[in-house]
Backbone bond lengths (Angstrom), bond angles and torsions (degrees), N, CA, C in turn:
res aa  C-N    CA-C-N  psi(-1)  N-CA   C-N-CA  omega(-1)  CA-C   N-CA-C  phi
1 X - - - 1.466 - - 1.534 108.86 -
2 X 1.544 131.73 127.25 0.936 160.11 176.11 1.878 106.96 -44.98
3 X 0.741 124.40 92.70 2.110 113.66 177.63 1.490 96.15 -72.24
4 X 1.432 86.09 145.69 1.798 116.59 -171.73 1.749 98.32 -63.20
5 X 1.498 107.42 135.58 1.270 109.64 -170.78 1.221 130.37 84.87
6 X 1.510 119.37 -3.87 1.665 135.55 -168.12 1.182 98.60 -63.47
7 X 1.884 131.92 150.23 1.180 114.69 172.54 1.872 101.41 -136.30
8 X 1.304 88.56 132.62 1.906 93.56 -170.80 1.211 128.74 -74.82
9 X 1.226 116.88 112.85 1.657 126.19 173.75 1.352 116.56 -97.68
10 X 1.657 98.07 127.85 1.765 104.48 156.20 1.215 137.36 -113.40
11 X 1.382 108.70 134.31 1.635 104.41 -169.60 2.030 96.14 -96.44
12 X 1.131 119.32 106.40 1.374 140.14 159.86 1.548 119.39 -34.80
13 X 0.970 141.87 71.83 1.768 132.90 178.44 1.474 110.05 -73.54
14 X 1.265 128.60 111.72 1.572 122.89 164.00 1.648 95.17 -163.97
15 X 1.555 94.82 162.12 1.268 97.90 -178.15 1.519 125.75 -148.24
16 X 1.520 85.06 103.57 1.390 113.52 -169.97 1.351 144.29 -35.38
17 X 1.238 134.91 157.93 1.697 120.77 -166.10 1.492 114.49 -134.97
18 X 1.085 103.72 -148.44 1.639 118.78 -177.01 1.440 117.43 -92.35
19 X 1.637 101.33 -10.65 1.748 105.39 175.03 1.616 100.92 -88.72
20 X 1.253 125.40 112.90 1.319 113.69 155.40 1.479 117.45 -40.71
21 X 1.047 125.81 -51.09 1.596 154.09 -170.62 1.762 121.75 -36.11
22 X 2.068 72.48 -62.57 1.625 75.59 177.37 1.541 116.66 -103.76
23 X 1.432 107.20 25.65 1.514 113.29 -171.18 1.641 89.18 -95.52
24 X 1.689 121.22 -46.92 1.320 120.30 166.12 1.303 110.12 -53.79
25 X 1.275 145.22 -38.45 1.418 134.35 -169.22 1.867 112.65 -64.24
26 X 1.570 94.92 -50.23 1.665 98.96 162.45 1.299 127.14 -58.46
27 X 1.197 122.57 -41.35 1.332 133.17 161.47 1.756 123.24 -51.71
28 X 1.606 111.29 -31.06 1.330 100.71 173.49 1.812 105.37 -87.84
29 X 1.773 118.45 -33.94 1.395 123.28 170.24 1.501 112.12 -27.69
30 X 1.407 96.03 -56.83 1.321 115.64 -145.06 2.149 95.42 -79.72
31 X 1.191 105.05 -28.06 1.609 102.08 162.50 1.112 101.83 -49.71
32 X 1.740 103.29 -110.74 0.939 112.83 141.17 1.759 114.49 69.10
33 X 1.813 92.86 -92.26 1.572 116.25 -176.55 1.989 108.39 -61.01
34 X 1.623 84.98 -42.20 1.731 87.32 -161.73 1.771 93.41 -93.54
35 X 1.193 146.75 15.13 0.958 121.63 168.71 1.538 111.51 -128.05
36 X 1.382 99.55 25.53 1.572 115.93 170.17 1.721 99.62 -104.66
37 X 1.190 103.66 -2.93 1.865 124.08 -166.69 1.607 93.91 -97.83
38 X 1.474 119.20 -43.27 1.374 115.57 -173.11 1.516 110.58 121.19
39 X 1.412 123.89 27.22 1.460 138.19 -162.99 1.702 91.26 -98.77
40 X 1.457 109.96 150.32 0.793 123.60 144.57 1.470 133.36 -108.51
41 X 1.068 121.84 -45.25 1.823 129.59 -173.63 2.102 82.47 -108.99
42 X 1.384 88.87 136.23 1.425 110.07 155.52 1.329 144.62 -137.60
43 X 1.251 114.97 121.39 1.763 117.55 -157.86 1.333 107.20 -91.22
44 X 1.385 100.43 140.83 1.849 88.72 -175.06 1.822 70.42 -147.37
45 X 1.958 96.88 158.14 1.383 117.91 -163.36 2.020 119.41 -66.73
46 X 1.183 100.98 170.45 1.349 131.89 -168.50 2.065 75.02 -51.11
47 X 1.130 109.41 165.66 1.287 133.89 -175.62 1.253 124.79 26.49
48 X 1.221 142.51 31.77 1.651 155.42 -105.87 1.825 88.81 -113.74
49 X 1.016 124.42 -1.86 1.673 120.27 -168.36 1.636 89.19 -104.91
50 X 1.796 106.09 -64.67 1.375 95.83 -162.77 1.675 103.58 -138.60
51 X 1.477 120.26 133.58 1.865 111.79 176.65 1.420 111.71 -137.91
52 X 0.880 127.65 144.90 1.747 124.02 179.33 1.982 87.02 -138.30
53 X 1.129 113.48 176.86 1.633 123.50 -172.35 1.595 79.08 -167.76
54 X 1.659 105.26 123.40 1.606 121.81 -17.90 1.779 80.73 -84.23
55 X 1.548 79.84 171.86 1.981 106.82 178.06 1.341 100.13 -58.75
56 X 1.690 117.41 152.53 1.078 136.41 -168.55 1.725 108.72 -146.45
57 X 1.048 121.95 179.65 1.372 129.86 147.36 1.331 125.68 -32.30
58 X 1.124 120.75 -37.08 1.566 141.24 -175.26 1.250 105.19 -54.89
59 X 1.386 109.07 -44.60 1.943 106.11 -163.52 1.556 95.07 -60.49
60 X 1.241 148.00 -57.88 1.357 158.59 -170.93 1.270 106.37 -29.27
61 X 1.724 98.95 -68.65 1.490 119.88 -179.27 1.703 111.35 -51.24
62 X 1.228 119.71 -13.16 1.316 110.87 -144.72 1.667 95.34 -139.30
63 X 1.553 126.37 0.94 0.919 130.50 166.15 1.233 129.09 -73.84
64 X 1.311 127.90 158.23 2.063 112.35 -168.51 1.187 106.09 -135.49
65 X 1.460 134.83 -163.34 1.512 136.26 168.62 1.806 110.01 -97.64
66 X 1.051 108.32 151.26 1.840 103.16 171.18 1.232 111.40 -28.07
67 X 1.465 117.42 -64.12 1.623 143.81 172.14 1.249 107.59 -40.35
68 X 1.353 138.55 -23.79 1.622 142.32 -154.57 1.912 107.39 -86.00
69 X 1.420 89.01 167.01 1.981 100.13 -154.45 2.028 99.00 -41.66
70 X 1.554 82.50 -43.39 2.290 94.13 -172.26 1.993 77.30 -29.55
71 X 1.150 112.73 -96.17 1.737 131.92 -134.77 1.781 81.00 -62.14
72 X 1.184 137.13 -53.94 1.316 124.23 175.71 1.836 116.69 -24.40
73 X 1.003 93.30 -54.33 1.707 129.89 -178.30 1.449 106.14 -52.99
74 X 1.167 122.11 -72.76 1.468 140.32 150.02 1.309 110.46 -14.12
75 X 1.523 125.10 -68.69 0.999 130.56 -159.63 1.309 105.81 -78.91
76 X 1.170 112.82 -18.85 1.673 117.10 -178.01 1.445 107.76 -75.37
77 X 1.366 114.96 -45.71 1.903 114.31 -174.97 1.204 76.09 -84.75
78 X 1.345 173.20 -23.11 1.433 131.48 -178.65 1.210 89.39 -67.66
79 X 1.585 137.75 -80.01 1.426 134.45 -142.77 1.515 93.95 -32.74
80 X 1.147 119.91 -71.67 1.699 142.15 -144.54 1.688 85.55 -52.60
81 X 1.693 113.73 -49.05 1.482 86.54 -166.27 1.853 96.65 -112.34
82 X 1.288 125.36 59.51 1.402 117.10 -179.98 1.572 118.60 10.99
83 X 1.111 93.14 78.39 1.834 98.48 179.51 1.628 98.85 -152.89
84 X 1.412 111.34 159.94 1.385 99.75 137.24 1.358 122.06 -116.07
85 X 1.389 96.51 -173.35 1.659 115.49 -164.21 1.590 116.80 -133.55
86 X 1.066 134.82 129.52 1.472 143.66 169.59 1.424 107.60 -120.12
87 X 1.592 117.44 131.81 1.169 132.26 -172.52 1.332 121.93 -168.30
88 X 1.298 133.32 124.39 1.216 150.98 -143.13 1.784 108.85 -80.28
89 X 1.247 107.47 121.33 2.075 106.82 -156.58 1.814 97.06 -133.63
90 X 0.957 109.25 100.69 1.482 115.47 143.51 1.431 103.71 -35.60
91 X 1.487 92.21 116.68 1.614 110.00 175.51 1.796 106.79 -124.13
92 X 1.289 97.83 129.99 1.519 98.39 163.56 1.230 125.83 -48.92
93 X 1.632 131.78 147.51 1.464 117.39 -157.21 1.662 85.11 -137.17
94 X 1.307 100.47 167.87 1.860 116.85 170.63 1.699 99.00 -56.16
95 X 1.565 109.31 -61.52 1.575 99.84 -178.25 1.591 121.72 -64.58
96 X 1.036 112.08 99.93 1.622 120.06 -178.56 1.442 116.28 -44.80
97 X 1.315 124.64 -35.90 1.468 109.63 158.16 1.565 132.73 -91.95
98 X 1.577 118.43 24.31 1.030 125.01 142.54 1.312 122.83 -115.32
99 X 1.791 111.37 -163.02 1.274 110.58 -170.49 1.861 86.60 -138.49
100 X 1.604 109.28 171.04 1.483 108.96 171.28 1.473 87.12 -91.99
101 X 1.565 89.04 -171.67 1.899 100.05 171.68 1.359 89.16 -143.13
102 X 1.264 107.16 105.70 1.672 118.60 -177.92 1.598 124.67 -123.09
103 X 1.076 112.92 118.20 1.518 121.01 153.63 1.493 121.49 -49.04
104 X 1.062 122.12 151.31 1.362 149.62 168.56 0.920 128.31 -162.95
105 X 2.173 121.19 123.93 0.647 126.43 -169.05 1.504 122.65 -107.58
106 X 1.488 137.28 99.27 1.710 118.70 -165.55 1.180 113.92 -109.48
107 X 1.419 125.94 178.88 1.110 157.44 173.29 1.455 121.70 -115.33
108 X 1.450 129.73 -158.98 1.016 137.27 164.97 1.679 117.55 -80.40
109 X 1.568 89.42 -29.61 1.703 80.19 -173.03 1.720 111.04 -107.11
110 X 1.608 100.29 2.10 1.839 101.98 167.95 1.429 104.79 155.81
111 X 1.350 120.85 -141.14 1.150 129.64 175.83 1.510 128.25 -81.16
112 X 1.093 150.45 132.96 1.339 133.39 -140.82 1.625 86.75 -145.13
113 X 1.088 139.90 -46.70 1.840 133.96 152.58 1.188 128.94 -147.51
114 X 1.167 132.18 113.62 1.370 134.72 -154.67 2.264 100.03 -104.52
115 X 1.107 88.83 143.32 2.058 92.94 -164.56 1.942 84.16 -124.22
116 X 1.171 107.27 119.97 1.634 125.51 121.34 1.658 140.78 -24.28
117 X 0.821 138.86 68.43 1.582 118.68 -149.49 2.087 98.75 -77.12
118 X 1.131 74.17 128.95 1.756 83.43 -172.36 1.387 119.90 -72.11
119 X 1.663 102.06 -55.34 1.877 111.86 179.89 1.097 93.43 -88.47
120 X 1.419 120.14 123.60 1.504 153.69 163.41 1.507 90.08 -76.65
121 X 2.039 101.74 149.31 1.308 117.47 179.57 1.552 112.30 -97.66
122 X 1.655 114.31 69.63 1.273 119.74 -176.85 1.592 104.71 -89.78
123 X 0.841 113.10 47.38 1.706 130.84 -166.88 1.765 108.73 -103.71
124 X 1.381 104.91 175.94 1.388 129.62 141.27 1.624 91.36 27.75
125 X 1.192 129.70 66.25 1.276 133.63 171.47 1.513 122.84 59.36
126 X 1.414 122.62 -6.29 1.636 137.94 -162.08 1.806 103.19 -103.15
127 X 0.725 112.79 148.54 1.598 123.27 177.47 1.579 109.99 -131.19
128 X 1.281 116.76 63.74 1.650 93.88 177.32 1.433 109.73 -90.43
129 X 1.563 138.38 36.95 1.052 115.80 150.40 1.431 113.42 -91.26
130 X 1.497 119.24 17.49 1.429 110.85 -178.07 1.691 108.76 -98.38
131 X 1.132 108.45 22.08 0.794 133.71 162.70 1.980 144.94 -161.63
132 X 1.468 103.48 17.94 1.223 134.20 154.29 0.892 140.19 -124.23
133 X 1.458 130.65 131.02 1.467 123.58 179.67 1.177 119.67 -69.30
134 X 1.221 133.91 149.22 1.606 137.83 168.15 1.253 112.43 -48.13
135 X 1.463 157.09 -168.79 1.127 171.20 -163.72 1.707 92.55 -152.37
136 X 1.560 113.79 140.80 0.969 123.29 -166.01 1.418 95.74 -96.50
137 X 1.489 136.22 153.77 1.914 148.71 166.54 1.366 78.51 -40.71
138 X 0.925 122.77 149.41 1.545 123.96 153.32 1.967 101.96 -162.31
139 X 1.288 113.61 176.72 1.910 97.76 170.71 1.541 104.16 -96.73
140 X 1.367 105.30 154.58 0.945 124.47 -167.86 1.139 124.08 -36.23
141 X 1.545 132.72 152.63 1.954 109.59 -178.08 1.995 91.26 -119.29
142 X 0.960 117.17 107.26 1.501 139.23 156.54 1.571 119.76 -73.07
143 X 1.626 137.51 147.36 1.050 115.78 118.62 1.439 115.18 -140.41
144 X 1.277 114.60 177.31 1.886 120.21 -146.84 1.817 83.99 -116.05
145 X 1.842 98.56 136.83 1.501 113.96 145.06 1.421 118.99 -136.68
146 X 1.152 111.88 124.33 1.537 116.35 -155.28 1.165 144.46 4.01
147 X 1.371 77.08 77.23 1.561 105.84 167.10 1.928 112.64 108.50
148 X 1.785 105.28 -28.80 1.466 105.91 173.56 1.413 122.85 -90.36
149 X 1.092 114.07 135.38 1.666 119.17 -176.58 1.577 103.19 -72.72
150 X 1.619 105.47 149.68 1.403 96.45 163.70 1.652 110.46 -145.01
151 X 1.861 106.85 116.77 0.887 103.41 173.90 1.883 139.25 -111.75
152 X 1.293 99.81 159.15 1.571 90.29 -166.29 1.407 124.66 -109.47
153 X 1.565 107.65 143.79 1.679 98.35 -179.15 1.979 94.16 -135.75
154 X 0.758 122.42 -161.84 1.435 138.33 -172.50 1.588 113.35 -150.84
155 X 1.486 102.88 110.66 1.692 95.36 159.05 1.213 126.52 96.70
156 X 1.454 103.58 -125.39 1.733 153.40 -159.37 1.598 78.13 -87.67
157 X 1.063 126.69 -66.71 1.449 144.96 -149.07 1.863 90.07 -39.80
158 X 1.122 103.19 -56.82 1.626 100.51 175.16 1.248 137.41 -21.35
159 X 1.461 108.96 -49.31 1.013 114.26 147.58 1.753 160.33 -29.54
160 X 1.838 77.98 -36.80 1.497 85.15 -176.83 1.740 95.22 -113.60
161 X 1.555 112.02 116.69 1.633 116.78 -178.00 1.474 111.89 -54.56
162 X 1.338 111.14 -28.92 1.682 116.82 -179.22 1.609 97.62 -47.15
163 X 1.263 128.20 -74.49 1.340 134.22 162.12 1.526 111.96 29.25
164 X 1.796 83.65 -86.25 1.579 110.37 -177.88 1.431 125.28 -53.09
165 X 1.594 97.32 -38.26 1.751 113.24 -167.69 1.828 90.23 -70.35
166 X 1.148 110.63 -58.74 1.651 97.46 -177.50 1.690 132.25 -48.27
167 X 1.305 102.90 -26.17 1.305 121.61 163.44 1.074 119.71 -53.68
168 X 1.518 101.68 -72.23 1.694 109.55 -170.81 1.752 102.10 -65.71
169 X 1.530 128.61 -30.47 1.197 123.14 -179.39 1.676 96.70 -60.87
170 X 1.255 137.92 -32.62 1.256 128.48 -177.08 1.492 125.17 -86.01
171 X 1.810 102.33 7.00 1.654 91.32 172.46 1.780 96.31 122.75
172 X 1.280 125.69 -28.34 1.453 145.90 -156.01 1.422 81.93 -52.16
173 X 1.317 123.78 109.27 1.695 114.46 140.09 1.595 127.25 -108.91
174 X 1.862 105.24 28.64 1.231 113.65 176.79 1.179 114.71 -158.90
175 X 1.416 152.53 108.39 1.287 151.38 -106.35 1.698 88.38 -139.07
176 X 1.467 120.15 92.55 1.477 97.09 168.89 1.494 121.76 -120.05
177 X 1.718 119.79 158.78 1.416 99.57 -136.41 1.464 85.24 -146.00
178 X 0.926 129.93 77.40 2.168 134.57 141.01 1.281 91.80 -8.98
179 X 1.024 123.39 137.68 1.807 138.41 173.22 1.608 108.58 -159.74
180 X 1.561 107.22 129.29 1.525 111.16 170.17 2.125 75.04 -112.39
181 X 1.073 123.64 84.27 1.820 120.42 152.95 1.599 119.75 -46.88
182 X 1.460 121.86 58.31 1.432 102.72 175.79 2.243 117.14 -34.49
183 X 1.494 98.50 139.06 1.301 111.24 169.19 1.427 106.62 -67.27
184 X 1.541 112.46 173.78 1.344 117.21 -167.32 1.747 104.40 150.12
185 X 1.279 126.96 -178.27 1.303 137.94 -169.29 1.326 84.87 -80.47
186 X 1.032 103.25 137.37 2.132 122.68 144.51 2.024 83.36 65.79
187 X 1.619 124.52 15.11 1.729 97.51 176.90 1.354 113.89 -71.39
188 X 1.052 110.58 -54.86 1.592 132.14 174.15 1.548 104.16 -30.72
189 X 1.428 127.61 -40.94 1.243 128.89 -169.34 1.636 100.88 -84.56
190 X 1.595 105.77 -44.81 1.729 90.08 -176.67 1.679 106.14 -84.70
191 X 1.232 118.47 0.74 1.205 98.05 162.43 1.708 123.28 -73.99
192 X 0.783 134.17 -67.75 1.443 144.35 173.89 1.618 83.67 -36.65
193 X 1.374 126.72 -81.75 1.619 117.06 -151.24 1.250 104.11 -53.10
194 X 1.273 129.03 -33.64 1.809 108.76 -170.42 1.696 106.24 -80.67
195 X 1.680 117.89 -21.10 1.066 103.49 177.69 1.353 137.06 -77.75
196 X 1.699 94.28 -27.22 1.703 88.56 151.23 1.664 124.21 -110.95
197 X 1.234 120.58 32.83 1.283 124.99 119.61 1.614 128.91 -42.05
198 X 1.407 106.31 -63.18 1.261 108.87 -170.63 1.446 118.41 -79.37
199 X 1.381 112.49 -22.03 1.621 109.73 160.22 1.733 118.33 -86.54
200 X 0.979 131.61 12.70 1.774 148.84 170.01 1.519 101.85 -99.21
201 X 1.085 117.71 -52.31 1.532 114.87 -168.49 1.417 99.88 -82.39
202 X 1.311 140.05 -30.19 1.671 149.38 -178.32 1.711 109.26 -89.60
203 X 1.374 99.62 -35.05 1.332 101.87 -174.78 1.680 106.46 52.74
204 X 1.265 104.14 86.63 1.425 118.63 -162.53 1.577 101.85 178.98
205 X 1.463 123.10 138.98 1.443 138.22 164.33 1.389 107.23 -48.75
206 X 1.293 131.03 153.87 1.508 139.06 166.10 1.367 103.55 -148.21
207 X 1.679 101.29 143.74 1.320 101.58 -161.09 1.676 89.49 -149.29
208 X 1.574 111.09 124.46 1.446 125.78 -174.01 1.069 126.85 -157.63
209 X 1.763 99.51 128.92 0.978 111.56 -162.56 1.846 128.61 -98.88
210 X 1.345 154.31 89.17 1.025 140.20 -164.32 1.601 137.86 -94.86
211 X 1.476 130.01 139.18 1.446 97.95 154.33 1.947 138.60 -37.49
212 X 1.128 127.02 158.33 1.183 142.15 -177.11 1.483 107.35 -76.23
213 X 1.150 117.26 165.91 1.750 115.25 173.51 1.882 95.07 -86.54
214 X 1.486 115.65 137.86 1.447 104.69 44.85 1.729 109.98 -115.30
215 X 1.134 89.31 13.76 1.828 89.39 -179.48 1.337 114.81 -109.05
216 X 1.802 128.44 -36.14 1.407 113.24 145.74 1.153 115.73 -68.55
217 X 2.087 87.13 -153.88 1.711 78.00 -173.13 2.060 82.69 -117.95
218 X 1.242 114.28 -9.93 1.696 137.84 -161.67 0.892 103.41 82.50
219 X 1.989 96.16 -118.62 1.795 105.93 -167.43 1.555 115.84 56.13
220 X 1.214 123.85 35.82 1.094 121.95 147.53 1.222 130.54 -27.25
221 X 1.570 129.43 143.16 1.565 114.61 -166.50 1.122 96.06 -164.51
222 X 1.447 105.74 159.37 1.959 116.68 161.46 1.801 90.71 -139.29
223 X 1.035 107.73 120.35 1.901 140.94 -163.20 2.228 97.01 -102.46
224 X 1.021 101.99 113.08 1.454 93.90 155.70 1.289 144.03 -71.55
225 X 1.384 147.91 156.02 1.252 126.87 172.00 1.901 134.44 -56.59
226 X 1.429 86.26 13.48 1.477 104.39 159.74 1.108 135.25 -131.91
227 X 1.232 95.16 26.44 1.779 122.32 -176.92 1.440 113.85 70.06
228 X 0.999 132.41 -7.25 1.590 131.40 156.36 0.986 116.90 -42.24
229 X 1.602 124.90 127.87 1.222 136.19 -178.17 1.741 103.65 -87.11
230 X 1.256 121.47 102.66 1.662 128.06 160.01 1.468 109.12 -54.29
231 X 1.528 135.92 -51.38 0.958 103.13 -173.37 1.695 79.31 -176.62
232 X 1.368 101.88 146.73 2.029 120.37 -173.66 1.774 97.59 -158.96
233 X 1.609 92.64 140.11 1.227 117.90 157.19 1.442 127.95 -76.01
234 X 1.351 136.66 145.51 1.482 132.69 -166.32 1.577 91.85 -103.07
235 X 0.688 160.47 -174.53 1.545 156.21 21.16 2.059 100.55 123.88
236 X 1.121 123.48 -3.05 1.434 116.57 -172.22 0.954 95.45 -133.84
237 X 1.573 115.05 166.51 1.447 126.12 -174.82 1.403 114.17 -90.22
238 X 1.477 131.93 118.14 1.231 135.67 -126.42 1.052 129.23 158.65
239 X 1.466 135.67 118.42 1.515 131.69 167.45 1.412 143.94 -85.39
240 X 1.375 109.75 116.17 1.670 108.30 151.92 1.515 141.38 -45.68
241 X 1.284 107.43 134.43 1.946 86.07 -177.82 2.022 91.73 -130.37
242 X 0.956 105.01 112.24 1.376 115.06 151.71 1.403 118.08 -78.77
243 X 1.818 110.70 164.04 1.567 124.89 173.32 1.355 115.88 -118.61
244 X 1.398 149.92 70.23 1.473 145.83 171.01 0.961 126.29 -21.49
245 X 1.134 161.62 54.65 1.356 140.96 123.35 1.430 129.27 35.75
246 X 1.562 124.19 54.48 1.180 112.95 -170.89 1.781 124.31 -49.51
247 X 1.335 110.68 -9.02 1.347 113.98 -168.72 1.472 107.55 -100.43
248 X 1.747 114.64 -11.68 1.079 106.38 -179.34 1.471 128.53 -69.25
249 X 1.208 114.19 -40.80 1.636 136.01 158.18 1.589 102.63 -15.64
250 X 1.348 115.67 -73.76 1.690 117.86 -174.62 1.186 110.73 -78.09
251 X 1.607 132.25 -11.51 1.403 117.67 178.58 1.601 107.49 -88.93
252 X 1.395 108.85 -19.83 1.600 104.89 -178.08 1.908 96.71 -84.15
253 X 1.514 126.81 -44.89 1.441 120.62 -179.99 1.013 104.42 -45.79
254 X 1.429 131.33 -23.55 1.931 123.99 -147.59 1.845 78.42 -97.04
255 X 1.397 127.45 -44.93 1.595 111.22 -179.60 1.443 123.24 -65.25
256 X 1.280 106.30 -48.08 1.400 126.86 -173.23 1.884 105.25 -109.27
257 X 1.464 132.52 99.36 0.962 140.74 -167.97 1.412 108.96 -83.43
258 X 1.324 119.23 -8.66 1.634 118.83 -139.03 1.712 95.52 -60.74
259 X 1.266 127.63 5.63 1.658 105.57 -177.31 1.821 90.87 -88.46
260 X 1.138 114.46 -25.40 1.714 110.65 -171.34 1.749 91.69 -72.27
261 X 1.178 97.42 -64.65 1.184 92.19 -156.09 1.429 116.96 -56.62
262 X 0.907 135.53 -3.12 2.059 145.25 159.93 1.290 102.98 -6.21
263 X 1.247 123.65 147.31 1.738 123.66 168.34 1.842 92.38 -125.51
264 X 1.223 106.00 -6.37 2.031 98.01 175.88 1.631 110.08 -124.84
265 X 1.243 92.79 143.94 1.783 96.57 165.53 1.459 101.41 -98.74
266 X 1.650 112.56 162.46 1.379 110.65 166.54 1.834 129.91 -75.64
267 X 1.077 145.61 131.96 1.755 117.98 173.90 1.160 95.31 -125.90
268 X 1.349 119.76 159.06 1.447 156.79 -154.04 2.015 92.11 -72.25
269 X 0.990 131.52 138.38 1.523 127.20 116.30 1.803 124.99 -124.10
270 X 1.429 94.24 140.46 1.384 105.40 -178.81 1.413 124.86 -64.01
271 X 1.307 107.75 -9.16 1.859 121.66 -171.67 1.202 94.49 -134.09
């Protein structure tokens, strides 16, 4: 049973290409599906405008401004289906032979918080800062629907718990996370574990969205603040719809205090 005031999230699984075109066409389907479900905010994955494997020249060519048709586009299937939407946009960057890797989050009337992705995937054999710019320290980019915060990270970012702690220090009572999860040994496993890691230790919802195999791993999910999974996609392109609980957030802090009780704050380094 649904609690009075619940508000519905979908995490979006598809995996995007070289057509801007028809990456928007899935992207409005894929509303669409979850807000005929009762969704309001919908997450769809890390690069959702434009992806080729491996990166090429193309991303440059194919990168836009915040302002550009992708988030125009965006803003249009939100109006049509009163929701919003977060989705992962190649953004033009200062360094001309890269690109950012940016989130954006809209509404009906535009952009409502746009995220940087900070930890680059210089990992597991992959280098995408050789072709992405870093995301600059900046404060956190949130935005609120009655009454729940929603904050954003990208990815890799998972990894690093600082991430989260800055979030939730800013109000975050919902952690949502654009993800291209490259596959690999044991990924599939740290995906799921860090995500409800990071909603157990925050005590906060997380909500993530991935490409499909064969290049993610999926598993799309929306995680409770007790690490319970509400509801995940397997392996196809396809949406989840979770129900929030705005009250759950403070009834699990009031058991489990651990954000009071902290003995560290997080601080910035530039290297």
């Amino acid at each position: 049973m649904t609690a009075a005031g619940a508000i519905g999230i979908g995490v979006a699984q598809f995996a995007p290409t070289a057509d801007t075109q028809a990456n928007l066409h899935t992207i409005r389907q894929l509303t669409a599906a979850a807000s005929s479900r009762g969704a309001r905010v919908v997450v769809f994955p890390e690069y959702s405008s434009y992806f080729v494997d491996p990166f090429d020249g193309s991303l440059v060519e194919n990168a836009q401004e915040i302002d550009g048709p992708f988030t125009r586009a965006l803003i249009e299937i939100a109006a049509e289906f009163d929701v919003h939407l977060v989705a992962g946009l190649l953004e033009k960057a200062a360094d001309e032979r890269r690109v950012r890797n940016t989130v954006v989050a809209v509404d009906a009337s535009g952009p409502v918080a746009t995220y940087r992705k900070l930890h680059l995937y210089d990992a597991f054999g992959q280098r995408e800062s050789d072709w992405v710019e870093p995301g600059a320290i900046s404060a956190p980019e949130t935005f609120v629907i009655d009454g729940l915060t929603f904050g954003l990270m990208t990815c890799y970012d998972l990894r690093f718990p600082e991430v989260g702690r800055t979030l939730v220090d800013a109000g975050a009572d919902v952690f949502v996370i654009p993800a291209e999860w490259v596959r690999g040994p044991l990924k599939e496993h740290h995906w799921r574990t860090l995500l409800h890691a990071r909603a157990i230790e925050n005590t906060v919802f997380a909500a993530a969205a991935d490409h499909p195999p064969p290049l993610g791993v999926g598993c799309s999910m929306v995680v409770d603040p007790q690490g319970v999974e509400l509801a995940a996609v397997g392996t196809a392109t396809d949406v989840a719809v979770a129900f929030l609980d705005p009250s759950a957030v403070g009834r699990v802090r009031r058991v489990n205090p651990a954000l009071r009780l902290r003995r560290f704050d997080v601080t910035p380094r530039e290297s």
